[in-house]
C-alpha positions as a LaTeX table, in Angstrom:
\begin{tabular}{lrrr}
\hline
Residue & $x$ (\AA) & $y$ (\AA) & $z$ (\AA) \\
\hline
Unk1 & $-98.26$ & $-35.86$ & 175.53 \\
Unk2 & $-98.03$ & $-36.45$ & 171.84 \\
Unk3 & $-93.78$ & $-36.46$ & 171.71 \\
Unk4 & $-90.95$ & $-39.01$ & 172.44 \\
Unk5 & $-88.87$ & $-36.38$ & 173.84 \\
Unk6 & $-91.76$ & $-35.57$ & 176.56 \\
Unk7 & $-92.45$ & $-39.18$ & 177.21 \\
Unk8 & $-88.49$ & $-39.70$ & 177.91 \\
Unk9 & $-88.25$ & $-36.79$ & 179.81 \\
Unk10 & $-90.94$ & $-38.14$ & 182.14 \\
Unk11 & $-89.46$ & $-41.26$ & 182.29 \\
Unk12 & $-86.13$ & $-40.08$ & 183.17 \\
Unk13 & $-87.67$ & $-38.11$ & 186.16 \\
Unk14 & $-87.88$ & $-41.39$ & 188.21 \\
Unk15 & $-85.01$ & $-41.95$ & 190.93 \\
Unk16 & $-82.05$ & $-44.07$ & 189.70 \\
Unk17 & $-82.68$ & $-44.03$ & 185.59 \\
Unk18 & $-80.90$ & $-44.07$ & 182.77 \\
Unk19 & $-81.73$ & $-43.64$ & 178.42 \\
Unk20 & $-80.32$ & $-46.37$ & 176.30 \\
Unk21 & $-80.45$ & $-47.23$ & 172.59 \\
Unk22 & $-80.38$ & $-51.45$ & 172.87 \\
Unk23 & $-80.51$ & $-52.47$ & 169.15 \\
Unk24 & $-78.48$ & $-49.50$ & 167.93 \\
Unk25 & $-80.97$ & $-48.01$ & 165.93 \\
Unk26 & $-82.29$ & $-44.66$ & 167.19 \\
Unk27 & $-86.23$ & $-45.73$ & 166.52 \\
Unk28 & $-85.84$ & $-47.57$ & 169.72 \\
Unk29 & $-85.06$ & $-45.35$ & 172.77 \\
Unk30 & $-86.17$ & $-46.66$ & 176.15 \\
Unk31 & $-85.70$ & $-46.01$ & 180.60 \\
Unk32 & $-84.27$ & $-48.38$ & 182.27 \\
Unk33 & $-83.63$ & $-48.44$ & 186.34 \\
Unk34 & $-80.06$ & $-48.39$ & 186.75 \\
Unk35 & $-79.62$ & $-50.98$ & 189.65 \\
Unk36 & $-81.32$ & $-53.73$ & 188.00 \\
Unk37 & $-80.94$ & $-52.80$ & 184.23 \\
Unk38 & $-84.63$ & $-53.54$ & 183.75 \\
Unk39 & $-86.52$ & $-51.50$ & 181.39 \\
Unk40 & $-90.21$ & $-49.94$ & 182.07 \\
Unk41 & $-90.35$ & $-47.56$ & 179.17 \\
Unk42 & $-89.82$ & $-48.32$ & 175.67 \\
Unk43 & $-90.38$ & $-45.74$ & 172.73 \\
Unk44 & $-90.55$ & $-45.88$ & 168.65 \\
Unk45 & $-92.17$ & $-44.71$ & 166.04 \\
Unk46 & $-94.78$ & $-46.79$ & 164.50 \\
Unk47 & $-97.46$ & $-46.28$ & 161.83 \\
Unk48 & $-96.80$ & $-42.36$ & 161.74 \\
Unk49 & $-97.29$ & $-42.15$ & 166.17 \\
Unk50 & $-94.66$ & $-42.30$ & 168.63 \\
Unk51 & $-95.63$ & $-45.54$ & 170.99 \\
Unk52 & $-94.73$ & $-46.37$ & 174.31 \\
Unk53 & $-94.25$ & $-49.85$ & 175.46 \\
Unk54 & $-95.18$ & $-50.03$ & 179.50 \\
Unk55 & $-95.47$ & $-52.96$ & 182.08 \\
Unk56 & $-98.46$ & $-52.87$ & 183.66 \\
Unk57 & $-100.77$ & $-55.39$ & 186.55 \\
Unk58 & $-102.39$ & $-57.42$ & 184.69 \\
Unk59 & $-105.42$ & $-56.49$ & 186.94 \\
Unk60 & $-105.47$ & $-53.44$ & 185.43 \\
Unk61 & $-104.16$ & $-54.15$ & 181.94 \\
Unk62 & $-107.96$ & $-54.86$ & 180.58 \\
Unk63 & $-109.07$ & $-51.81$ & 182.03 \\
Unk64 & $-106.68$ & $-49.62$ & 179.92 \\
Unk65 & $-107.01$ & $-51.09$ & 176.86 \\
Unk66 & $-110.88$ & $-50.42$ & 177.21 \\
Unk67 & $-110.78$ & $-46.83$ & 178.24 \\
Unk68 & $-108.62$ & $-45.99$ & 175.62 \\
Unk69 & $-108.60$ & $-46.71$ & 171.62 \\
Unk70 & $-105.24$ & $-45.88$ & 171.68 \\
Unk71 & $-103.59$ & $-48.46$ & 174.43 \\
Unk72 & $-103.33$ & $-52.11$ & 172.90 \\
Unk73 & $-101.37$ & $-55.40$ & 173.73 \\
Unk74 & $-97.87$ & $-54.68$ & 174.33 \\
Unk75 & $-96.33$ & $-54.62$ & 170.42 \\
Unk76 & $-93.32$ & $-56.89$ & 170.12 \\
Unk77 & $-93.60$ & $-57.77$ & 174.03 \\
Unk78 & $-95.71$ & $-59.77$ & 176.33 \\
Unk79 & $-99.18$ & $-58.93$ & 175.84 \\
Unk80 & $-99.86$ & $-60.44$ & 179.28 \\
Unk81 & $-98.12$ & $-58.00$ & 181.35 \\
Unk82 & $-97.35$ & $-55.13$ & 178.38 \\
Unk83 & $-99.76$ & $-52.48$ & 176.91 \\
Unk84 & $-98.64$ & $-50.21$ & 174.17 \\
Unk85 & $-99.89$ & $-46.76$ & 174.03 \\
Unk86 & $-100.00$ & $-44.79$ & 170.87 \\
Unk87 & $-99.12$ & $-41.38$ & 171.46 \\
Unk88 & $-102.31$ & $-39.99$ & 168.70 \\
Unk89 & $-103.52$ & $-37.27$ & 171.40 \\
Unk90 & $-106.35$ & $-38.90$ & 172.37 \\
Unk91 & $-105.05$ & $-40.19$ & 175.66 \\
Unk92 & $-104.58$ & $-37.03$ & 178.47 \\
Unk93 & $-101.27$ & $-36.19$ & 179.88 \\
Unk94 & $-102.25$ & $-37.21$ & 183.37 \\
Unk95 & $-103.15$ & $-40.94$ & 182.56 \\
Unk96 & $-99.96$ & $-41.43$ & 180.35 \\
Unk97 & $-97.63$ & $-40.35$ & 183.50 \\
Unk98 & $-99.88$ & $-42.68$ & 185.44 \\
Unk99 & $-99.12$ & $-45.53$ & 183.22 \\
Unk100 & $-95.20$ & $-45.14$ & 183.18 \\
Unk101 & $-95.61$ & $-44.58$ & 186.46 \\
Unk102 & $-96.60$ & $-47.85$ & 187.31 \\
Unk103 & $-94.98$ & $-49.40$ & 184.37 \\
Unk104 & $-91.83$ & $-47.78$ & 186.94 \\
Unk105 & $-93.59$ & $-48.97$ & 190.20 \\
Unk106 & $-93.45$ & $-52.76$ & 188.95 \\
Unk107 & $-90.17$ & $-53.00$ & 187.63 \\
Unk108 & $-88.56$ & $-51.52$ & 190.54 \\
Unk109 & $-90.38$ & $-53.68$ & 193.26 \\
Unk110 & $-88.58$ & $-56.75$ & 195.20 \\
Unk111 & $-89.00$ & $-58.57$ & 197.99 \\
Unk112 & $-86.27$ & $-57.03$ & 199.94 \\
Unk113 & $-87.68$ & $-53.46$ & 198.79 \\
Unk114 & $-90.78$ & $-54.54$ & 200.48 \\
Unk115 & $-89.05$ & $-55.88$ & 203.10 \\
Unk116 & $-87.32$ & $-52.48$ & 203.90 \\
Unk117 & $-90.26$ & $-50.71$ & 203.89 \\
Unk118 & $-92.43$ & $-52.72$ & 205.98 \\
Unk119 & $-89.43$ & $-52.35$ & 208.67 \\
Unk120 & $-89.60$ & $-48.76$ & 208.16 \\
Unk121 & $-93.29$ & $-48.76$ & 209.57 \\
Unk122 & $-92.26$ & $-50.70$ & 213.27 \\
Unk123 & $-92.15$ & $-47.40$ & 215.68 \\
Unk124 & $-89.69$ & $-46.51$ & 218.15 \\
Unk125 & $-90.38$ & $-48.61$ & 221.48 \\
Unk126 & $-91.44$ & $-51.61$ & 219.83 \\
Unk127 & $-90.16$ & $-54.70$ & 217.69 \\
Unk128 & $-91.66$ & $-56.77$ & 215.26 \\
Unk129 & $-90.66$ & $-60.60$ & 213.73 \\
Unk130 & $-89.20$ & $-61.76$ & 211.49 \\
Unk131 & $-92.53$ & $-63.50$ & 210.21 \\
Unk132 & $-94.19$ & $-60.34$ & 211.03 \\
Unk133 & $-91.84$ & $-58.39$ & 208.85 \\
Unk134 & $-92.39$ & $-61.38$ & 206.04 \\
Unk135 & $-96.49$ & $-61.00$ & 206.43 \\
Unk136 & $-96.26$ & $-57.15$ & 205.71 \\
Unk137 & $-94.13$ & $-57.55$ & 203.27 \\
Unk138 & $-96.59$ & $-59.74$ & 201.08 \\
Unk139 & $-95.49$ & $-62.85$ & 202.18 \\
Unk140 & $-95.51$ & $-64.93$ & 205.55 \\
Unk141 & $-93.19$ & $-67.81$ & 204.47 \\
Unk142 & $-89.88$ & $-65.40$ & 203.57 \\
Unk143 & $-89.16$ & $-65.02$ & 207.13 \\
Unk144 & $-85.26$ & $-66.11$ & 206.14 \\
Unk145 & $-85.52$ & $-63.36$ & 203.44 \\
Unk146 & $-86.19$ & $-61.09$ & 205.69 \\
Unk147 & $-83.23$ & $-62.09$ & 208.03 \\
Unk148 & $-81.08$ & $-61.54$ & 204.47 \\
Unk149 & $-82.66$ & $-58.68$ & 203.27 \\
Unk150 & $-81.74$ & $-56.89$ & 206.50 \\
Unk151 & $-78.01$ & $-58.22$ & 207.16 \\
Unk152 & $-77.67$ & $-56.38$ & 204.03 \\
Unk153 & $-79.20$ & $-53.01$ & 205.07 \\
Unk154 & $-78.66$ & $-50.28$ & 202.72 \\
Unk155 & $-79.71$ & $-47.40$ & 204.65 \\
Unk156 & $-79.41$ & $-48.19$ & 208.66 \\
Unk157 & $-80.11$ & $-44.73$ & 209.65 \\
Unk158 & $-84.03$ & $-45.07$ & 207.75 \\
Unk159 & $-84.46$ & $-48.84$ & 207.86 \\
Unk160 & $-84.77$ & $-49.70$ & 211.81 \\
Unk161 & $-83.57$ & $-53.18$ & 211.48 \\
Unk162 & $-82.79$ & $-53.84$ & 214.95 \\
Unk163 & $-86.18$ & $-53.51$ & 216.05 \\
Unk164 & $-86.64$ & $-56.94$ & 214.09 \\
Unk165 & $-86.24$ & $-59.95$ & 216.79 \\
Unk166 & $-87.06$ & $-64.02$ & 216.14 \\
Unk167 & $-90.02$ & $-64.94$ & 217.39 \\
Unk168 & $-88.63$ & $-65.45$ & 220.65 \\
Unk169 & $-88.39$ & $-62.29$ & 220.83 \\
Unk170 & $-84.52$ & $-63.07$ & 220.89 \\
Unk171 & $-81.26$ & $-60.57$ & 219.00 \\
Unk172 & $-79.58$ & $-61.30$ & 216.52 \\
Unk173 & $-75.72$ & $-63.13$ & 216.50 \\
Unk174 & $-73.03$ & $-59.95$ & 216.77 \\
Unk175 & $-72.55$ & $-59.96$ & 212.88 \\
Unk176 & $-75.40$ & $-58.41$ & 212.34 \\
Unk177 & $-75.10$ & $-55.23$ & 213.97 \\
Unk178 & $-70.87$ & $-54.97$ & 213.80 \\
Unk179 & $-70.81$ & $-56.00$ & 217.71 \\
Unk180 & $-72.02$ & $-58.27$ & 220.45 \\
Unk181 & $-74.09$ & $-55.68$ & 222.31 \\
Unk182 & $-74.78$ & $-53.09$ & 219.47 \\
Unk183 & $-78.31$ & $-54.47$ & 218.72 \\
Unk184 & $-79.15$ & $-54.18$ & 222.51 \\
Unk185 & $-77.85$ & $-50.57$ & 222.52 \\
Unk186 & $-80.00$ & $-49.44$ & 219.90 \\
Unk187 & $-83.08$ & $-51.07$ & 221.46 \\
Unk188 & $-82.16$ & $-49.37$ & 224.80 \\
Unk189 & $-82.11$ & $-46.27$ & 223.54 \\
Unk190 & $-85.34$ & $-46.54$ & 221.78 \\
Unk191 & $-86.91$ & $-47.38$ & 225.48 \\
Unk192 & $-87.13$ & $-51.47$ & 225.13 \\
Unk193 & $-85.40$ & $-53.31$ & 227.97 \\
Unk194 & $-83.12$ & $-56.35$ & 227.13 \\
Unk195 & $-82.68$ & $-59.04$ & 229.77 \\
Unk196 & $-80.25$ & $-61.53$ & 228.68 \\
Unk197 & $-80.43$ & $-60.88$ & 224.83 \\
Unk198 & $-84.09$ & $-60.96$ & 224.91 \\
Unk199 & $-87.15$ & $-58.70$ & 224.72 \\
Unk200 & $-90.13$ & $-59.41$ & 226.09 \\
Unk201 & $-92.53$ & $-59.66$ & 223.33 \\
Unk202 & $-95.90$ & $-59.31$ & 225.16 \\
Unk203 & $-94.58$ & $-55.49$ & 226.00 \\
Unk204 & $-92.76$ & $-54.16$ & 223.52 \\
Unk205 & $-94.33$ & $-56.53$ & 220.47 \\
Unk206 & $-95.65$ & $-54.24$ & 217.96 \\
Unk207 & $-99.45$ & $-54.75$ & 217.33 \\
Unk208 & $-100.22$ & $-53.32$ & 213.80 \\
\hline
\end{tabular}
């Protein structure tokens, strides 16, 4: 990858992105992720090279910078959680697209992204916490995220939120589901029996 046009192309490949010139000056192109407005790739022309500015974990930032000559401290940005990577050739294709990819990967995580996904691993016939859902999700003291996250449920039919009980093993209040008994359906018909508004934990609690 030795072009801008290749390294924006690549960027705009992700899901939900969008090419913007910020400071009016067409040196500076970057991605940004439409729903937050964040950007993870930034592109100019410096010293002769096209460079690309990504975020990266600062675990791994050190171990970049070493491999490669060409990727230094993030130029005009943080240099704590930004490398820069000069687009001289000497870099393959391969590890570039990693690097954005990430760079992508970090700006684009949340909590409540996290929390939808762990909720998208609890199988049919069996319920999980709300602190459960909070531990998988990287952190065991936003159980009332969680309980957020999910009244606001983007995608119902691929986030199983009603497999999610207190830890009681109790349903939610009617709101949450658009009716009294609508949480209680769902369980039913994934096989989990609910005696007054309650499932019994020690059978159907998911063990993962």
């Amino acid at each position: 990858m030795r072009t801008r046009e290749e390294a924006l192309e690549y960027g705009l490949s992700f899901p939900d992105t969008y090419q913007e010139a910020p400071f009016h000056d067409p040196n500076w192109q970057i991605v940004r992720v439409r729903a937050s407005k964040k950007a993870f790739l930034w592109t100019y022309e410096r010293n002769g090279y096209i460079n690309l500015n990504v975020k990266v974990d600062p675990q791994w930032r050190d171990l970049w910078r070493s491999t490669y000559e060409a990727v230094i401290p993030g130029w005009h940005q943080n240099k704590e959680h930004w490398n820069t990577i000069i687009l001289d050739g000497t870099i393959p294709r391969e590890e570039i697209c990693r690097m954005i990819g990430e760079s992508y990967d970090l700006v684009t995580d949340s909590p409540s992204k996290r929390i939808y996904e762990a909720v998208k691993k609890i199988p049919r016939g069996r319920v999980a916490t709300y602190g459960q859902v909070a531990a998988l999700a990287g952190d065991k003291k936003m159980a009332r995220a969680v309980g957020n996250a999910l009244h606001h449920n983007p995608d119902p039919e691929h986030i199983p939120c009603y497999r999610v009980v207190n830890a009681k093993g109790e349903l939610s209040g009617a709101f949450a589901f658009g009716g009294a008994d609508e949480q209680a359906r769902l369980l039913e018909a994934d096989g989990i029996e609910v005696v007054n508004g309650c499932v019994d934990l020690e059978k159907y609690g998911w063990k993962e």
